[in-house]
N, C-alpha and C positions, 0 to 999 in steps of 0.2 A: 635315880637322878631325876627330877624335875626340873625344868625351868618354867618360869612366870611372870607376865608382865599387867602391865595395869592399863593397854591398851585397847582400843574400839571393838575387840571381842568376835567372835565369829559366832555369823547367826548359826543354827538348829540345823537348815535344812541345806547347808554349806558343810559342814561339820564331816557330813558321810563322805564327800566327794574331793575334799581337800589332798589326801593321799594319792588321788590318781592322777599318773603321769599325764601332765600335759593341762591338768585344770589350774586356772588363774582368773581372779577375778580384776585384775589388771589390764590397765587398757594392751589396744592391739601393739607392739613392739617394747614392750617394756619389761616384759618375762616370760620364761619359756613353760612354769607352771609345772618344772621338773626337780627342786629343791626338797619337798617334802618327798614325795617319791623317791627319791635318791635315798633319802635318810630313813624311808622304813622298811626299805629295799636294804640296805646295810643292816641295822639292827635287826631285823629276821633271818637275816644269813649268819648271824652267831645267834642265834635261838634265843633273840630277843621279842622284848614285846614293847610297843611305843600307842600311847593312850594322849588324847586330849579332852580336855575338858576348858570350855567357851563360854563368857554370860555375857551378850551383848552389853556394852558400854561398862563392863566389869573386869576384862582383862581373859588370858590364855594363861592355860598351863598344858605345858608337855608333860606328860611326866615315859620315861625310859628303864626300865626294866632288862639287865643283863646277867648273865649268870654267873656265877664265881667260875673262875679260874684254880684248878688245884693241881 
């Protein structure tokens, strides 16, 4: 599963540190910078995998890696 948007893009040196709990480049009271953490915190408790890829003024893609069910 991917998703993708065509929005303002996350820089390079942002990139590594977006998954850790509690990082937000939002000002002070406006998030708690625990949304992405939460979500790759779920997806690797089913032995998933979750990847981004960012090009400044280019847009984001998640893309979400989960394993079949049998």
């Amino acid at each position: 599963i991917s998703i993708n948007d065509n929005g303002h893009g996350i820089p390079k040196e942002l990139q590594e540190r977006i998954f850790d709990p509690f990082f937000t480049t939002k000002a002070p009271g406006s998030g708690t910078g625990l949304g992405l953490a939460i979500v790759r915190s779920l997806v690797t408790s089913m032995n998933g995998k979750i990847t981004v890829h960012s090009e400044v003024e280019k847009g984001t893609t998640f893309a979400f890696e989960l394993p079949a069910v049998g």
